[in-house]
C-alpha positions in Angstrom: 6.3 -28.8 -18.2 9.5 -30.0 -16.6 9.3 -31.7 -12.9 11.7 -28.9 -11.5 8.8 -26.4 -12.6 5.9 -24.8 -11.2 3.6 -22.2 -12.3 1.4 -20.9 -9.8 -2.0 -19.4 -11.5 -4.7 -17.2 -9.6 -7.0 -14.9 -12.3 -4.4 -13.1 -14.4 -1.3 -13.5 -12.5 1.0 -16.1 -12.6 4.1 -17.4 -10.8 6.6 -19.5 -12.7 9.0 -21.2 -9.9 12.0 -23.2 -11.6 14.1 -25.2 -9.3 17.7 -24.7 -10.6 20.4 -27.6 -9.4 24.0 -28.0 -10.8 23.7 -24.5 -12.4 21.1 -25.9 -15.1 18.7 -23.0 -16.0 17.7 -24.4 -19.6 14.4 -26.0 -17.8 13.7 -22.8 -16.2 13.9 -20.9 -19.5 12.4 -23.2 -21.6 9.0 -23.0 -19.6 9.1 -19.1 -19.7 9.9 -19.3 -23.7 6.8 -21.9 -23.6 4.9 -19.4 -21.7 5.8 -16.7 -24.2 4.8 -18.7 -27.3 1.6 -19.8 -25.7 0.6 -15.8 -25.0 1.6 -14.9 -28.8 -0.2 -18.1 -30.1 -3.0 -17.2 -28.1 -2.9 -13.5 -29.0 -2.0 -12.3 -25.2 0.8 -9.6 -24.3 2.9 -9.6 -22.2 3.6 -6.5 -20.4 7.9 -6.7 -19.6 7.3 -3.7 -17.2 5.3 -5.8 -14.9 7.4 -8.8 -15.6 10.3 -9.6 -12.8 12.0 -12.2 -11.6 13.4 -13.0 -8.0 16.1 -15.2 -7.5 16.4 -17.2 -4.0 19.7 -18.6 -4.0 21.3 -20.3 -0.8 24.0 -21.2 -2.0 27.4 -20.5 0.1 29.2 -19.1 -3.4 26.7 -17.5 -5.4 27.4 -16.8 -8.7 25.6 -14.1 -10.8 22.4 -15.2 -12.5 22.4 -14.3 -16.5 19.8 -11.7 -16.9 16.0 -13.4 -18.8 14.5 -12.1 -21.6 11.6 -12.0 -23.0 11.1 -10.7 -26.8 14.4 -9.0 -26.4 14.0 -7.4 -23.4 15.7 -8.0 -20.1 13.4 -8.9 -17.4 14.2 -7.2 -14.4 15.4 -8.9 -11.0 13.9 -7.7 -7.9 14.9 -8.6 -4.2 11.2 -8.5 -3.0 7.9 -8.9 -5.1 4.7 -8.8 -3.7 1.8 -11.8 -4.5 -1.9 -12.2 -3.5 -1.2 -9.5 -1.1 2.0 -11.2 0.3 5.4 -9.7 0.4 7.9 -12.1 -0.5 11.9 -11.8 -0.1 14.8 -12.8 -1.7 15.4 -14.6 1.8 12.1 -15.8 2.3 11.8 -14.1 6.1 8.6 -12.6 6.8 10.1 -9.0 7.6 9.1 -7.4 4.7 5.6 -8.6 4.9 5.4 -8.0 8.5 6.3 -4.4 8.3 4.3 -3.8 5.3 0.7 -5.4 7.6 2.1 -3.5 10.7 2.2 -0.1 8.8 -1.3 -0.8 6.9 -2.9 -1.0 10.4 -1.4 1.9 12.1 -2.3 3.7 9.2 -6.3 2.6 10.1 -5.9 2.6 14.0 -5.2 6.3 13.6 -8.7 6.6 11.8 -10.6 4.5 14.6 -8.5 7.3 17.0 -9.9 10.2 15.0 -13.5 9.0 15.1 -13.5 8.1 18.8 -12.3 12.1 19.3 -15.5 12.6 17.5 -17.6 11.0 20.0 -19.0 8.4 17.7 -20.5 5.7 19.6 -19.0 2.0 20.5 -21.1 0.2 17.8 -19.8 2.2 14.9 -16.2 2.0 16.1 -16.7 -1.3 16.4 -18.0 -1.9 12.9 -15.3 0.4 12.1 -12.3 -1.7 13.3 -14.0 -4.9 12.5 -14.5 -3.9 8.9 -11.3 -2.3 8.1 -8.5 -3.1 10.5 -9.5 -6.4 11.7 -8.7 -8.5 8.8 -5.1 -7.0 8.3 -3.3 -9.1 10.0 -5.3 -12.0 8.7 -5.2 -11.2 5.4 -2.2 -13.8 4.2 -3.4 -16.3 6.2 -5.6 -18.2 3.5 -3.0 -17.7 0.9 -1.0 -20.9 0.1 0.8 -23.1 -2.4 -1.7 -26.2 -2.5 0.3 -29.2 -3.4 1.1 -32.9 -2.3 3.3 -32.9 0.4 6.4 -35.3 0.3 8.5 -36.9 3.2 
């Protein structure tokens, strides 16, 4: 694996993160082509439809990014993808992800609303809210990249 490269693994899913400088991609596609042959030598598919690729580029001129294939077909380039829960952005701000966590517990508060019409008693709403809306906002808290930190 080149140094510029990073593949993120948790269970099935995968993240490859290439660091492209001076407009050099050819690391970044070799270790998805490496990824590729390692899944056909190794007798795994690869699904294209749930393949996509996200590019974060700050550069003041950005030029367009050549399209990545895979087997042929061109992998498709998203402005937000969505990891471990966690929405990311093309601009890495936390928008997206907050508006996503916001709506998800709405969605529940109006269910601890609905029982408390129903006269259910404190201890079950309780258990209600700390079981399924408590943990929301939470929930992206634990996931991070674990690696050595350099100043």
């Amino acid at each position: 694996m080149h140094n510029s490269n990073h593949i993120i693994k948790y269970a099935s899913d995968r993240i490859v993160v290439g660091l492209i400088s001076k407009n050099n991609e050819s690391a970044y596609r070799e270790e998805v082509r490496r990824i590729t042959a390692w899944c056909k030598a190794n007798n795994l598919s690869l699904n294209i439809n749930k393949n996509k690729e996200m590019v974060v580029d700050f550069r003041r001129s950005q030029s367009g990014h050549s399209p990545l294939f895979i087997d042929g077909s061109s992998v498709e380039i998203v402005k937000s993808t969505k990891f471990l829960g966690v929405h990311l952005a093309e601009n890495l701000t936390w928008s997206l992800n907050t508006s996503s966590i916001s709506k998800k517990a709405q969605q529940h508060l109006y269910f601890l609303r609905r029982l408390r019409k129903a006269h259910l008693p404190p201890p079950i709403l309780n258990m209600f809210y700390r079981g399924t809306i408590e943990g929301i906002p939470s929930s992206c808290i634990t996931t991070r990249i674990s690696r050595p930190c350099s100043v």
